[in-house]
Each structure stands twice: as C-alpha cells, then as structure tokens.
C-alpha atoms as one frame of an Amber mdcrd trajectory, in Angstrom:
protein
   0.000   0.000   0.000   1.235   3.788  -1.005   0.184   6.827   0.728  -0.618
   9.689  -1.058  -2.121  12.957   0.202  -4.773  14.650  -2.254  -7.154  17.599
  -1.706  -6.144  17.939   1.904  -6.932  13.871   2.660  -4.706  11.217   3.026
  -4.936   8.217   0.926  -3.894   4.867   0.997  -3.738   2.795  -2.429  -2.652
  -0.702  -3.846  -1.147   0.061  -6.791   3.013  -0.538  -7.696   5.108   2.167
  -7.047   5.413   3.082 -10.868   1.805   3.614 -11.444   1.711   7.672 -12.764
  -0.450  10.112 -10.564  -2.791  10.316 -13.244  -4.420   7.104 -13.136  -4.156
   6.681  -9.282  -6.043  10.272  -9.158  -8.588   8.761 -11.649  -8.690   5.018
 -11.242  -7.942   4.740  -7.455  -9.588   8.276  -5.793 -11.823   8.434  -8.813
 -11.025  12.395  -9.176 -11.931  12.115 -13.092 -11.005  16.047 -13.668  -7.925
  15.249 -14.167  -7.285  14.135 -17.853  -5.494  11.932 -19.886  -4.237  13.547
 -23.492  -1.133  12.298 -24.440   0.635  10.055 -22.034   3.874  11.425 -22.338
   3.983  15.119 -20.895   3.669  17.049 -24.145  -0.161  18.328 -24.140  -0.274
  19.839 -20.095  -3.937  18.184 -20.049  -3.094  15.979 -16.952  -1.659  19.250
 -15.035  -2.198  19.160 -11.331  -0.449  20.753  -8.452   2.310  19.280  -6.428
   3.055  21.210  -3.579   1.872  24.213  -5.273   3.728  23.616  -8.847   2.218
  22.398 -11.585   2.516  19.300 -12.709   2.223  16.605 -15.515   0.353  13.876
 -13.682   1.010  11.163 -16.729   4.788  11.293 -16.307   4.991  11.451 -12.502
   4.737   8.122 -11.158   3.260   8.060  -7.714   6.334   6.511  -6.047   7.730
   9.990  -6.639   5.009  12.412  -4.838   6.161  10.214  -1.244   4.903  12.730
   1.444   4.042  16.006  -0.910   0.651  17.563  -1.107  -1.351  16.747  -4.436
  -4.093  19.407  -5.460  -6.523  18.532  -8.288  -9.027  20.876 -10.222 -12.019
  19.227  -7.889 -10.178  21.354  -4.655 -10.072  24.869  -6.292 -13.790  25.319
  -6.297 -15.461  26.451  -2.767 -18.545  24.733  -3.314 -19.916  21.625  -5.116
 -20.292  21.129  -8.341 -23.671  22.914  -9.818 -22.806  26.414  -7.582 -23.112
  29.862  -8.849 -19.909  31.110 -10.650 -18.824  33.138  -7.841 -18.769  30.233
  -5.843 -15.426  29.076  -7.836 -12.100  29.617  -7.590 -11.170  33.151  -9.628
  -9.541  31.117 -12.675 -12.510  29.051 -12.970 -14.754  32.206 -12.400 -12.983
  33.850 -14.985 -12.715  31.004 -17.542 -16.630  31.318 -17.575 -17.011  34.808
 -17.747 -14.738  34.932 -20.487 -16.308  32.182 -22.614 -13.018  30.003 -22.932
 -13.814  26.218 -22.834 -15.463  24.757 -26.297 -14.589  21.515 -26.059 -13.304
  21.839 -23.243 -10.847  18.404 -22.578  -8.095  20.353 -22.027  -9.379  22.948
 -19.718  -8.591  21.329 -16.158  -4.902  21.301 -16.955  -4.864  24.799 -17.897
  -6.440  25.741 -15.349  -4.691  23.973 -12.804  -1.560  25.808 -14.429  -2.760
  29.242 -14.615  -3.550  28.908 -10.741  -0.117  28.049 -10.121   1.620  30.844
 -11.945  -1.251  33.817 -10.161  -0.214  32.047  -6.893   3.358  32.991  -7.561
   2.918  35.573  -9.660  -0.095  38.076  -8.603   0.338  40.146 -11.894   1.217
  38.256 -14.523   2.396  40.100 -18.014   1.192  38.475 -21.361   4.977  36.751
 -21.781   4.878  35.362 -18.014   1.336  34.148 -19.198   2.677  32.826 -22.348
   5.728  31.461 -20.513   3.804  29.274 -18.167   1.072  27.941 -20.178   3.775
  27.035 -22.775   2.909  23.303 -23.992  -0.438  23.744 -22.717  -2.025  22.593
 -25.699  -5.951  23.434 -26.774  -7.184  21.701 -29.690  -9.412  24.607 -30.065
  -7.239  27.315 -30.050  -8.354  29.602 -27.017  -5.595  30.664 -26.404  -6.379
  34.646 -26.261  -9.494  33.473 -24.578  -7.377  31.621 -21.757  -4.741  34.899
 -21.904  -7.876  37.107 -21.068  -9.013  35.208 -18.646  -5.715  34.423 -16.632
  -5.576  38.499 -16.762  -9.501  38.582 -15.623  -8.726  36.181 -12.600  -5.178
  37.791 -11.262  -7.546  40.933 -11.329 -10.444  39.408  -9.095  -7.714  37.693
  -6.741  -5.984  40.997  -6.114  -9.234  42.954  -6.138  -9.237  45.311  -9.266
C-alpha cells in the first residue's frame, strides 16, 4: 500500500510504485477532472499541483510524490459542483465569464496551471502568461481566450 495525500486527505492505495499520478487520481480516488491527453507530458492536459507547482500527472509516477501535497481541479472550487460562478475559484470564475472552454478536454490542466503561476505571480504580463502555459495545448485554439481570462482572474484575486 502507497500513501498519497490529495485535496487535503490522506490516501492509501494498492497500486506498484510506478503507477503515474494520473491514473491513481482517476482510477484509485476516482477524481476524473484530471485528464489523460497524451501520455507522455507534451499536451499539459493531466496538469495538477504538487506542492503548489504544476505538474504533468502522466509522467509522474506516484512513487515519486512520497509525502508532498497533491491538489486537483475538484479542490479549487469552494462549493460543489452545480454552484453559482462566484462560488469558484477566480480562474474558474474567470474562464466562464470569459467564454473560454469549447470543447473543453483540455481545460482542467490549464487551469490547474494558470492557478499556479497567479499564486506565484499576482500580476502576470502576457509573456509570463505565455511562458507558463507554454505546452499547454488546446485543440481549439483559445488561447487569447485563456490569456484574457488568466488576466480577468489575477484581477479578481488581487481585487481590481
């Protein structure tokens, strides 16, 4: 059995030592936000936090984390699922009010990212934005969308 602490709970899991986050978050705590794109690190859609950096989940396997603190897009919101927007966490607030998911797989793991770089970086510029969401990729092609609303959400959290 392997310990893991996720979401501010401690875990205990049967699974070998080179199992990758990802499918312990989604197989073994059944924490589903968390997605798989690529497998290999490339596409960010995994991205979680680990001890407040983010994180490809696919790569990492879970013999690594040992005693550090694993944060997953179902902890940022205050509420559960189905609340009103300003229930959520700022990114998330802001990634509706600006419109940015369409089909939306990869939105979790940008997310999760753009949370880490406003928790280290209260005022980010468009190249610190670009800088950290780098390999964050979106099908779509939001990716003014998910600049605007990284900008929208640093805004709320420092109270503009």
């Amino acid at each position: 059995m392997l310990k893991i602490h996720v979401n501010g709970q401690s875990h205990e899991v049967d699974a070998s030592p080179d199992t990758p986050l990802l499918w312990i978050l989604r197989d073994h705590l059944h924490l589903t936000g968390t997605k798989y794109g690529c497998g290999v690190s490339l596409c960010g859609a995994c991205t979680v936090h680990v001890d407040g950096k983010a994180t490809r989940s696919c790569a990492i396997p879970i013999a690594a984390i040992g005693n550090q603190k694993v944060r997953t897009i179902e902890d940022l919101a205050t509420n559960a699922p189905g609340a009103e927007a300003t229930d959520y966490h700022p990114a998330q607030a802001a990634w509706l009010a600006e419109d940015v998911a369409q089909c939306g797989y990869c939105q979790s793991g940008q997310i999760m990212a753009a949370v880490a770089l406003l928790d280290s970086n209260p005022a980010p510029t468009d190249a610190d934005i670009d800088s950290a969401m780098a390999g964050h990729v979106c099908r779509c092609g939001t990716y003014q969308k998910i600049r605007a609303a990284i900008h929208r959400a640093a805004k709320q959290q420092r109270g503009i």
